[in-house]
N, C-alpha and C positions, 0 to 999 in steps of 0.2 A: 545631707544625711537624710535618707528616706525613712522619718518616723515620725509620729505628729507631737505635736505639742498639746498637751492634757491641761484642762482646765478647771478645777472644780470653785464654785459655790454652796452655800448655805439653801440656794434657792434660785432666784430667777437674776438675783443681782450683777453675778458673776458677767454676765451676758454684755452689760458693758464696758468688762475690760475684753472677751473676746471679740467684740464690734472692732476694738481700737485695733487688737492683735490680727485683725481679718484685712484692716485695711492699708495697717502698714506691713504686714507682711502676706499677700494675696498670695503666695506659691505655697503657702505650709499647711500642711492638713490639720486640724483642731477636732479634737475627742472634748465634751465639754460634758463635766455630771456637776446637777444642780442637786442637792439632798432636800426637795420639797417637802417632802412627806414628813420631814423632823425639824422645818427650817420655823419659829426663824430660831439662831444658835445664838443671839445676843443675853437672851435672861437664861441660856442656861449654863451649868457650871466648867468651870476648863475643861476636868476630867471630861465629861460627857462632850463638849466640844474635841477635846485631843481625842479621843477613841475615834467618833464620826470622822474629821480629819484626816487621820490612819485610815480607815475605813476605805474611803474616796481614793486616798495615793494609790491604797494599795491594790484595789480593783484599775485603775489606769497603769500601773506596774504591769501589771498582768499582759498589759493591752501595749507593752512594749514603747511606750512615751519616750521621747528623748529627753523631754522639759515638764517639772511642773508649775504652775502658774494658780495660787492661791488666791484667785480672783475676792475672797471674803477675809476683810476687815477682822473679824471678830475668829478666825480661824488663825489668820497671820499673826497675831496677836499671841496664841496659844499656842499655836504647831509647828510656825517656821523652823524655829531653831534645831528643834529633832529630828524635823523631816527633813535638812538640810545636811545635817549631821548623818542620818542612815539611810535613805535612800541612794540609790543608784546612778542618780540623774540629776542635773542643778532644778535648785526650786527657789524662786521667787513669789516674794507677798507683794504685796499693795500698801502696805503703809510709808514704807519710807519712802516709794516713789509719789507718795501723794505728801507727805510733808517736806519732799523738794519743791514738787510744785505752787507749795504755798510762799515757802521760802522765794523762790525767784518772782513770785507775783505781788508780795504784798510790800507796799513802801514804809509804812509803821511800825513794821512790826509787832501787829497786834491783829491775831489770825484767832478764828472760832472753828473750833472740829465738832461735827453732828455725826454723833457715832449707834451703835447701840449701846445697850448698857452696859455689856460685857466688855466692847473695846472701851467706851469711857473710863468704866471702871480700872483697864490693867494699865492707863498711863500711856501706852506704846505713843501715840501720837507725840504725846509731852515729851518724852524719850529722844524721839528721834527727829523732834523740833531743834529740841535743844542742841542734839549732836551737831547740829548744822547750825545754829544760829542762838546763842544762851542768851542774846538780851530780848529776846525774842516775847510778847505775854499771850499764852495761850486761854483760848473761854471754852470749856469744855462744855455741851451739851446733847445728853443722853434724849435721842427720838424713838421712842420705843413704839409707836404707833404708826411709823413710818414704813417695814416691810410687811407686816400684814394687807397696809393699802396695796404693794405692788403685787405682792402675790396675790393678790384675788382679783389682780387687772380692772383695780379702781383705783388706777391714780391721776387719772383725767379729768374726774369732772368737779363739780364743786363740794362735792365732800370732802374730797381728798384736797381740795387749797382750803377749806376752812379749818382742816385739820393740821394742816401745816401752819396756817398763820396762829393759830390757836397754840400748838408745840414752841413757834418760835416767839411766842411775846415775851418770856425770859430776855431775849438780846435786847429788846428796847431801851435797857437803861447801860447796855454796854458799849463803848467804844471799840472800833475796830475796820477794816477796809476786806479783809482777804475770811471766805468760808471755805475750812475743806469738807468735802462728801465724802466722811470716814467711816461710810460704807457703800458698796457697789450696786446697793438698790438705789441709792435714792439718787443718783443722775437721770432716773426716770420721773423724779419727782420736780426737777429743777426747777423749772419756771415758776410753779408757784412757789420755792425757795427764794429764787432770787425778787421775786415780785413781793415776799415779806422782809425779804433785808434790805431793798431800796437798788434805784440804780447806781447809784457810786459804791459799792459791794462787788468783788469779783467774789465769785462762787465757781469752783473747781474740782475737778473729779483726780483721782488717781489714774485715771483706766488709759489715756495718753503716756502718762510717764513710767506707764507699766511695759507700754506696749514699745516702748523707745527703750526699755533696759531689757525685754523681752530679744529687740532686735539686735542692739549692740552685744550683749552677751552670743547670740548664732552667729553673728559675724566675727567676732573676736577667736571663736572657738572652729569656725571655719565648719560649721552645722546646720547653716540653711539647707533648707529641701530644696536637689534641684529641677530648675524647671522642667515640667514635663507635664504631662494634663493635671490641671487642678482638682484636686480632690475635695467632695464634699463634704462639707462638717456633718458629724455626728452628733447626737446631743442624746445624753440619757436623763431622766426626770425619775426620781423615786416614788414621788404623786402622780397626779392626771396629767395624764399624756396630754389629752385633748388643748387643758389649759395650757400646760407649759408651750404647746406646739404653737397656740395662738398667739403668745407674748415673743416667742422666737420670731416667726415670719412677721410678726408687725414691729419689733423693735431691729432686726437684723436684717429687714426686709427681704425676706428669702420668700420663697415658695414652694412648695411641696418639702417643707424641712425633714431632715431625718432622725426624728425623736423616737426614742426606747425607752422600757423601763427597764430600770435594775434596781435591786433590794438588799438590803443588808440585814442582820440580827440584830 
């Protein structure tokens, strides 16, 4: 099926489920809009996440998507269910494919979700733990300091780990084997994550089991793009182009990316 698959995030986060989406599926063209300019969507309220949300579908509607793909945590959480219901096209979030992957990696069952405040707050992880696994004990913790560092493309140096070890000393006195990243910024933060929860700690992203329900769902519905010259991704940024363009070509390692702006009311 010759149409791309739409991607939106909050920000820059998104970026790691369309890496995954690039590499297990290299023939499909990806339209990706990151909403910089209002991100992050963790401290603010549904309503104002459900409009943004709507906002993004509906400019990539526009742009004739086959698939949407809700790259943000804190969006899925608030939007999935309506934009599943009335849109045109299948749409897929991130969180139940990241509380499978907790599910299948932890042997205690006793998983930690690092979310924003908005996805801690609405439960979804606990939600959709529990659908899959109720003896399961979930440690919720709200990192609200954590997409600011990525969007300003300091999450490298040591600010950004003492900022993180600093966020994560709450887990010190908790038990547990398995962390998800219940949100899509912060698998750019990992190392120093998993360097504050220890090496016996698997620390897991969603952006993998996105991108495997991402492909199974084109296969099943017989909606792969087919082969024929690969098409380059698109990428729109509602803030600085400049930055966003930087964090694109070093985290997706492209080159001369093709970043736009686009803006909303």
């Amino acid at each position: 099926m010759k149409a791309p698959i739409g991607v939106i995030d909050s920000g820059v986060g998104g970026l790691t489920v369309a890496k995954e989406i690039m590499r297990h599926l290299p023939n499909e063209e990806i339209i990706y809009i990151g909403d910089t300019a209002r991100c992050p969507y963790g401290p603010r309220s549904s309503e104002e996440v459900r409009k943004f949300t709507w906002q993004l579908a509906t400019a990539l509607a526009k742009m004739n998507i086959k698939m949407l793909v809700i790259a943000c945590n804190t969006a899925t959480a608030v939007a999935l269910n309506s934009l599943s219901k009335k849109m045109p096209f299948p749409v897929i979030g991130v969180i139940f494919p990241g509380a499978r992957a907790a599910i299948k990696a932890t042997k205690k069952n006793e998983i930690v979700v690092l979310g924003t405040s908005g996805t801690i707050k609405s439960g979804a992880y606990e939600e959709a733990i529990a659908a899959l696994n109720t003896s399961s004990k979930v440690i919720p913790l709200a990192c609200p300091t954590f997409v600011p560092l990525v969007e300003s493309n300091e999450y490298e140096g040591e600010f950004a780990r003492n900022m993180v070890m600093e966020t994560l000393l709450p887990l010190k006195k908790e038990q547990f084997d398995t962390v998800i990243l219940g949100c899509t910024h912060y698998p750019l933060l990992q190392k120093h994550i998993e360097e504050a929860v220890g090496p016996h700690v698997k620390v897991l992203s969603s952006a993998e089991e996105t991108a495997q329900d991402v492909n199974e769902y084109l296969d099943y519905h017989h909606m792969h793009h087919p082969i024929e010259e690969k098409k380059t991704p698109v990428f729109y940024t509602t803030g600085s182009v400049p930055i966003f363009k930087t964090i694109v070509e070093k985290w997706l390692e492209l080159q001369n990316a093709d970043v736009r702006t686009i803006s909303f009311k």
